[in-house]
C-alpha positions in Angstrom: 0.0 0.0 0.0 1.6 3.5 -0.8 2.0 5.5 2.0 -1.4 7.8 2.0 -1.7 11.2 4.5 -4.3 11.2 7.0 -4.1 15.0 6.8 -1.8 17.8 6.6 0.3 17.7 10.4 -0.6 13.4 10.4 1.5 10.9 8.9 1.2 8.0 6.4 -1.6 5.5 8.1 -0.8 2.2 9.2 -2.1 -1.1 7.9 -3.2 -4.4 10.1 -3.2 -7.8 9.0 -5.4 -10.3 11.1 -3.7 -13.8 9.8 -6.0 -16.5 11.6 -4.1 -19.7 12.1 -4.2 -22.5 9.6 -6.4 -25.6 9.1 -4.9 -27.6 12.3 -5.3 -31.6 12.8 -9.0 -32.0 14.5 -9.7 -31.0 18.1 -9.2 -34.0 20.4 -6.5 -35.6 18.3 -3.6 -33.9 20.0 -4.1 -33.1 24.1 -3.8 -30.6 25.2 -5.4 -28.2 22.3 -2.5 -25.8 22.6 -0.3 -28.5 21.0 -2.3 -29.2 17.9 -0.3 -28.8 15.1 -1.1 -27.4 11.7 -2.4 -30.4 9.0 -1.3 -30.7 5.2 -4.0 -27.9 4.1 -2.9 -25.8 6.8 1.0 -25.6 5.5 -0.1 -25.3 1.9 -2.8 -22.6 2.7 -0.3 -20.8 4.9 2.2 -20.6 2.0 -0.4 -19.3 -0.4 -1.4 -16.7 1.7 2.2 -15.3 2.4 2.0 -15.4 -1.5 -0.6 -13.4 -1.8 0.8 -10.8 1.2 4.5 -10.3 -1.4 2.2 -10.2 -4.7 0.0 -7.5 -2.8 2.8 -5.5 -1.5 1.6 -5.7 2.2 4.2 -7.9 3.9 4.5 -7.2 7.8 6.9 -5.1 8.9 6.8 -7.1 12.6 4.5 -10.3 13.3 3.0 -11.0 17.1 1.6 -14.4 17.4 0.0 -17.0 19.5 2.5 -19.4 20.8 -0.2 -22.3 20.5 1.6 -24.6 17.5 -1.1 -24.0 15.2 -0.4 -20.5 14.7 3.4 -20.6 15.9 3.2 -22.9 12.5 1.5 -20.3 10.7 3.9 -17.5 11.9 6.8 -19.3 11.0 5.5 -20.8 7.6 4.0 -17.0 6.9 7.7 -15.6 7.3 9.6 -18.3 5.7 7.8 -18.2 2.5 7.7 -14.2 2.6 11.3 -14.4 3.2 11.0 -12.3 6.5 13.3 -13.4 9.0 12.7 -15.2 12.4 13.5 -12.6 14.5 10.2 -10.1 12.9 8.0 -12.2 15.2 7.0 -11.5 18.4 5.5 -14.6 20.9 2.7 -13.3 22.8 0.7 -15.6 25.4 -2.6 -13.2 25.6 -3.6 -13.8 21.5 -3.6 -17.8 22.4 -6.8 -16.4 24.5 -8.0 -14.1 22.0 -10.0 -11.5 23.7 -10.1 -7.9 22.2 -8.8 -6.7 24.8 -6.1 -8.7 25.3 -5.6 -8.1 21.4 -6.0 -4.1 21.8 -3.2 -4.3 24.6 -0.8 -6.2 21.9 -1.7 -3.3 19.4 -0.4 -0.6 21.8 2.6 -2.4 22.7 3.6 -2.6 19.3 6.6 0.4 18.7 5.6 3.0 16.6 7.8 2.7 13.8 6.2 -0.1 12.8 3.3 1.0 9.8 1.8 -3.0 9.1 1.8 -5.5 11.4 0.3 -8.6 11.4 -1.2 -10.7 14.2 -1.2 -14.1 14.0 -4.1 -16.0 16.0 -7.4 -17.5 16.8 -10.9 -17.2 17.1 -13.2 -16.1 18.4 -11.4 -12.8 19.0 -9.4 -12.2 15.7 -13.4 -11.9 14.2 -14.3 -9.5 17.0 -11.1 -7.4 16.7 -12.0 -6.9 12.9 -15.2 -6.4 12.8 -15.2 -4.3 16.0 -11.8 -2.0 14.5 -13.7 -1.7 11.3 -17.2 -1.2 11.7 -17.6 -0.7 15.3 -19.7 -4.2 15.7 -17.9 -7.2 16.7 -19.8 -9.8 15.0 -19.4 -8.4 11.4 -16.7 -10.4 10.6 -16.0 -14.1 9.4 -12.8 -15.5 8.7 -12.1 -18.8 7.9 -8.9 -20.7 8.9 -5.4 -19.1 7.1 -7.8 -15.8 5.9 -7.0 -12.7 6.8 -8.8 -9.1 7.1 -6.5 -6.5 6.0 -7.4 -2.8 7.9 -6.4 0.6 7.4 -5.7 1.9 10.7 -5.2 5.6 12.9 -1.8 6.8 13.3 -1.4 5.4 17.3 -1.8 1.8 17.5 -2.2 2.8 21.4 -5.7 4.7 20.8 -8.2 2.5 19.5 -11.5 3.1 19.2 -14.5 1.1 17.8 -14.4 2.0 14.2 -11.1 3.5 14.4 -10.1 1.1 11.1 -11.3 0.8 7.8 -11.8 -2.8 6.4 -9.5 -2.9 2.9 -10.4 -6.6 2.8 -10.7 -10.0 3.5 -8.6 -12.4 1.9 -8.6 -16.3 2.2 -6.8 -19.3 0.3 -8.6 -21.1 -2.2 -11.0 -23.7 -1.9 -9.7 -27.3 -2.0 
């Protein structure tokens, strides 16, 4: 995304990427649930979608995720094939939980040099955060496993407000 002026004294706006985790082996498979693992649709879904983040120009600048192996999988497939290193993600407990506010606090932690970011998580809260950031209302928002919602976002990533974002879109892998 080119860098766009919010106004005359603001700077260029920033840009979140929601990245829910991928298609993981089925619940009760793997105990406890933290440990479930990403399946063969979830790695190849993953890849597409870091794909489709370098063909659309909006690569992550710095990636927070779930330490749950579902989406540390996703984090660390997302990066490889986008050629990011390692090091651009950050492990944080409270998106394993997924409430928004939990989520909100991860957003205003993030250092403000940073202008896209991705979070890399579960539901039910990575639907809430979106549809809450973007049209004020929580439960706007679906997004299937490996899809993200892309959202144009205020200057602070400390002072977020319901409807503070604008929904660009939401983007998820083909079917198979």
């Amino acid at each position: 995304m080119a860098d766009r002026s919010s106004g005359p004294e603001r700077g260029p706006l920033r840009e979140l990427l929601l990245l829910r985790h991928g298609h993981a082996v089925p619940h009760g498979s793997v105990e406890p649930d933290f440990d479930r693992p990403l399946d063969e649709r979830g790695k190849s879904d993953v890849a597409w979608m870091a794909r489709w983040a370098i063909d659309a120009g909006v690569v992550p600048e710095r990636v927070a995720a779930s330490p749950a192996r579902r989406a540390r999988e996703t984090a660390e497939g997302f990066c490889r094939e986008a050629g990011l290193s390692p090091e651009t993600i950050r492990w944080r407990e409270r998106i394993y939980d997924a409430h928004v506010s939990g989520l909100l606090q991860v957003l205003a932690e993030t250092p403000a040099e940073f202008r896209r970011v991705m979070l890399v998580g579960h539901n039910p809260g990575f639907e809430q955060l979106a549809g809450l950031l973007a049209h004020g209302d929580p439960y706007r928002v679906r997004l299937a496993t490996a899809a993200a919602a892309r959202i144009r976002m205020p200057e602070d990533w400390a002072e977020l407000s319901p409807g503070d974002g604008e929904m660009i879109e939401v983007v998820r892998p083909p079917k198979r």
